[in-house]
N, C-alpha and C positions, 0 to 999 in steps of 0.2 A: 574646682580648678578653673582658673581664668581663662575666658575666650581667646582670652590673645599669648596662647602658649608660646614656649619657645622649645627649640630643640633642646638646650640646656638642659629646664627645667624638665624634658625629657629623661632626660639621662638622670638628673638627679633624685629624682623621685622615690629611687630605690637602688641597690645596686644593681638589681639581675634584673633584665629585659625580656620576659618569657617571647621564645620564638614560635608560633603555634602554626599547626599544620593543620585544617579539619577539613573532612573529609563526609562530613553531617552536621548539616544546619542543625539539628534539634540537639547537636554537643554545645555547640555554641553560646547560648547563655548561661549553663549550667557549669561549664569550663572556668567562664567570666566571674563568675559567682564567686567559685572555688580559689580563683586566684585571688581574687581581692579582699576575701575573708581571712585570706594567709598576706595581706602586707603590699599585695603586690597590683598594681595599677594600671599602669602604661603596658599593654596588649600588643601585641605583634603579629596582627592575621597575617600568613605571608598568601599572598597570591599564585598560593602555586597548583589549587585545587577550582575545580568551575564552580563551587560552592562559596568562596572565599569570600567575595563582596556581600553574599546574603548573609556571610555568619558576622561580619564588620557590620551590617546594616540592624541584625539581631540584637547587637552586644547595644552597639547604641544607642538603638531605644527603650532595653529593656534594661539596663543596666547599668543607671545613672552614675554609679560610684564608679566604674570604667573609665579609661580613657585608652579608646581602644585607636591603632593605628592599622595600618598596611605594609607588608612587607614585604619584597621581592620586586617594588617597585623600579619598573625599567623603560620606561619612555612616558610621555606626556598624558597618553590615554588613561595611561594607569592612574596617575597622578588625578585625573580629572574623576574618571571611575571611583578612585576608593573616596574623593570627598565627598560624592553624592553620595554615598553610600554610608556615612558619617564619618570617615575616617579622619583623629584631631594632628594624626602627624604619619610619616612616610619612611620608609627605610629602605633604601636601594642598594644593591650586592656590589654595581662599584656608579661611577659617575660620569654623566655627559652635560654638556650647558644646556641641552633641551628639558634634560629632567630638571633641571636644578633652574632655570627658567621657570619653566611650568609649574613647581611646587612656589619659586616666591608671587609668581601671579594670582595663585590658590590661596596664599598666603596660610598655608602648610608647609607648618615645622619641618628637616625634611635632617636626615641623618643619612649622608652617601657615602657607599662604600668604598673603600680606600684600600689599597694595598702597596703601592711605591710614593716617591718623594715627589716624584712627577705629577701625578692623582691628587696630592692632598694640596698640592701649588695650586694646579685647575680649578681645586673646590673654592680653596680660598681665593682667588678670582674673582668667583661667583658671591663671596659674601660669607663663606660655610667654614667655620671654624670647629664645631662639633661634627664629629666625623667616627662613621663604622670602620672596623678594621678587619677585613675580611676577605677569606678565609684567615682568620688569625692563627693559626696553628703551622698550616703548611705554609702560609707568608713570611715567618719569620719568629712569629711568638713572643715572648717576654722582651727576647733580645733586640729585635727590631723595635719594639715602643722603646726600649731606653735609649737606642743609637737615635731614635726622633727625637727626643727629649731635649736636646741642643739646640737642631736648627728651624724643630717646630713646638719652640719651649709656648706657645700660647694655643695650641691646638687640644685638647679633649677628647678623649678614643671611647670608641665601646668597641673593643675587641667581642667579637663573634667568630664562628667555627671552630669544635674542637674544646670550645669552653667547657667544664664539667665539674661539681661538686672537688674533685680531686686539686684542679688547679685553678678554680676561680678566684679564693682566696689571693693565689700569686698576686694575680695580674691586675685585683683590687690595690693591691698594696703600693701600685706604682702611682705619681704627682700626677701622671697625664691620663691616668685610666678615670671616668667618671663613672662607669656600670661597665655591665660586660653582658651580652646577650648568650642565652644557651637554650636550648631543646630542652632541656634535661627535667624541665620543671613539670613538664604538659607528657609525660612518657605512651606511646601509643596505646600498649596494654590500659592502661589507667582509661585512658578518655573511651576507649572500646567498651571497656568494663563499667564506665560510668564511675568510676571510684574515687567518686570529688572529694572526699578525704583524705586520702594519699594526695592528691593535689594541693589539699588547701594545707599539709604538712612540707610540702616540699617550697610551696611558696612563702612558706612559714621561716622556713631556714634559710632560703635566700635573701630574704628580708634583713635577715640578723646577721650578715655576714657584713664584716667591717670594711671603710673605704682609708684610702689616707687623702691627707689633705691635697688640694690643688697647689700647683707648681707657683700658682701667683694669688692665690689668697695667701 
């Protein structure tokens, strides 16, 4: 993977963005492992445990096929915290100019979260035409990306929250969806139990789940 990623190249790497919660450094590269033996690359430690940066810093150096990011990123610290910690890209639940400042000084990738027409104006302001869509479920869902699809026909979604095996498929299907981020891949049971097989099967199938093409290719 090139030094000089982009958010894009984010998104496209795969369809499904695993969203990962840990809760134990020593799950951490063994998780890593398990996902990218099943297809799947682009990592989404979210920042929501006090372990989070040491499991981002884990994946990093041990787990060169990775490209492990941070998630849950919500002001400048974070921003600065998950790169020393190696993190190659950022994803924020929604978006302010400070983060979105702060990640292009870092020059970290950065995927902010979005959920009205007002939100996804700001980002692209800032430069951010790849954009989270979250919570995707209770925001509006399928029907909300197609009502964007007019007036923010150059914009790229990774719809997050609520995403699941059952309706992933959908929301691949649409011009403006490039991935879609879910839980579902990383299940608590599993990483408790250590059960990197069942992991590295679920990442297996999210892998093989088909995209359609972009609105402007």
């Amino acid at each position: 993977m090139a030094v000089n990623l982009t958010a894009l190249q984010v998104m496209q790497d795969a369809p499904v963005i695993p969203v990962i919660v840990l809760g134990d450094v020593a799950h951490a590269v063994p998780l890593a492992r398990a996902l990218v033996a099943g297809g799947i690359r682009m990592l989404e430690v979210t920042l929501r445990t006090p372990v989070a940066l040491a499991c981002i810093e884990a994946i990093a150096r041990d787990v060169p096929d990775a490209v492990v990011g941070a998630g849950t990123v919500r002001s400048a610290a974070d921003a600065q915290a998950a790169t020393l910690a190696g993190a190659r890209f950022a994803v924020s639940p929604g978006y302010t100019h400070a983060v979105g400042r702060a990640c292009h000084e870092l020059g970290l990738p950065l995927l902010p979260g979005v959920a009205t027409g007002s939100e996804i104006m700001a980002a692209q302001e800032d430069g951010y035409t790849e954009l989270k869509f979250f919570p995707a479920m209770q925001a509006g869902g399928l029907a909300m990306l197609k009502a964007w699809q007019g007036p923010f026909g150059d914009v790229r979604f990774c719809p997050t929250g609520g995403i699941s095996p059952a309706n992933a498929a959908d929301f691949l299907a649409l011009s403006n969806v490039a991935c879609v981020g879910g839980s579902w891949l990383t299940p608590a049971d599993a990483v408790a139990q250590g059960d990197w097989a069942r992991i590295t099967t679920l990442a297996r199938e999210a892998a093989a789940l088909a995209r359609a093409p972009a609105m402007h290719e």
